[in-house]
C-alpha positions in Angstrom: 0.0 0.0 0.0 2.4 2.6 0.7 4.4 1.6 -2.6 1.2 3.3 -4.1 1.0 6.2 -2.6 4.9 7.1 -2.9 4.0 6.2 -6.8 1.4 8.8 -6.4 3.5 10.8 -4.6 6.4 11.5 -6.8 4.2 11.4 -9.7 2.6 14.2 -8.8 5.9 15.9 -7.7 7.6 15.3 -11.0 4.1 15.9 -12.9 4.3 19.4 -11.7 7.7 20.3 -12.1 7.5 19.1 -15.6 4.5 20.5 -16.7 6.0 23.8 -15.1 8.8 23.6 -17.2 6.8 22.9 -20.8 4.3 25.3 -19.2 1.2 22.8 -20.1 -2.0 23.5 -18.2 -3.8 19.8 -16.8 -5.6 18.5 -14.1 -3.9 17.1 -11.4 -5.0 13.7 -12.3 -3.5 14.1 -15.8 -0.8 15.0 -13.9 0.3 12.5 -11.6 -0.2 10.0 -14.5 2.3 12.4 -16.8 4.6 11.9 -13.6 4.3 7.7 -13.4 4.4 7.8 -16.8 7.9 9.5 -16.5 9.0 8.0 -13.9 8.2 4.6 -16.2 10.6 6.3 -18.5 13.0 7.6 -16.4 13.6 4.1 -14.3 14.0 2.1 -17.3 17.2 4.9 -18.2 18.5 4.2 -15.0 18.7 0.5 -14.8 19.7 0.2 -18.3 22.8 2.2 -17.4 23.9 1.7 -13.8 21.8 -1.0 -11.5 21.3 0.8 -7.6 23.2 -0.9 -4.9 19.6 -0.6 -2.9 16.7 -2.2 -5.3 14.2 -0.2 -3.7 15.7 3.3 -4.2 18.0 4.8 -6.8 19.3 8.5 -6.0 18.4 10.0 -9.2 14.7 8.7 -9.5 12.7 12.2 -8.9 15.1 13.6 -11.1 14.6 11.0 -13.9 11.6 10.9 -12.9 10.6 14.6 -14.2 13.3 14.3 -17.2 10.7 11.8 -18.5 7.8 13.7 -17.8 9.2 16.3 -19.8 10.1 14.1 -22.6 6.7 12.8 -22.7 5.1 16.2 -22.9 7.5 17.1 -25.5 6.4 13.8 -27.3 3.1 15.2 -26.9 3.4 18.2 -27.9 5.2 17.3 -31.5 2.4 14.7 -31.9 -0.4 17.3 -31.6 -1.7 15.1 -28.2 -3.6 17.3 -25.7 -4.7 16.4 -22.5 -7.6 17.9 -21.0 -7.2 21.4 -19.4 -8.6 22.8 -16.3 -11.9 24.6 -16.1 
């Protein structure tokens, strides 16, 4: 259960920085999925290059984490893909 809600968690954390960055307007639950999406992204990066002496935590997740947020609104963004914006 808590695996879950730190999911959530850094989702949402990288969600926001990313869509900061790109300067995308979403709903929060559009962006916490952008975030596990990314962070999909960015741990698949991280293992392929260097596995983490702790399975459970690698130092660089919440930044790869928002690297591939960022690279999936970018994706987005070239593909003409638009989530749904607030209000």
């Amino acid at each position: 259960m808590f695996h879950l809600i730190w999911y959530i968690l850094v989702g949402l954390i990288s969600g926001l920085i990313a869509k900061w960055v790109m300067h995308t307007h979403m709903t929060i639950f559009w962006t916490i999925v952008l975030g596990i999406i990314g962070s999909i992204i960015g741990g698949c990066v991280t293992h392929m290059f260097a596995r983490p002496a702790n399975p459970r935590f690698h130092p660089a997740g919440l930044i790869f984490s928002t690297l591939g947020a960022i690279l999936v609104l970018f994706i987005c963004y070239k593909l003409k893909i638009h989530f749904p914006k607030i209000g």
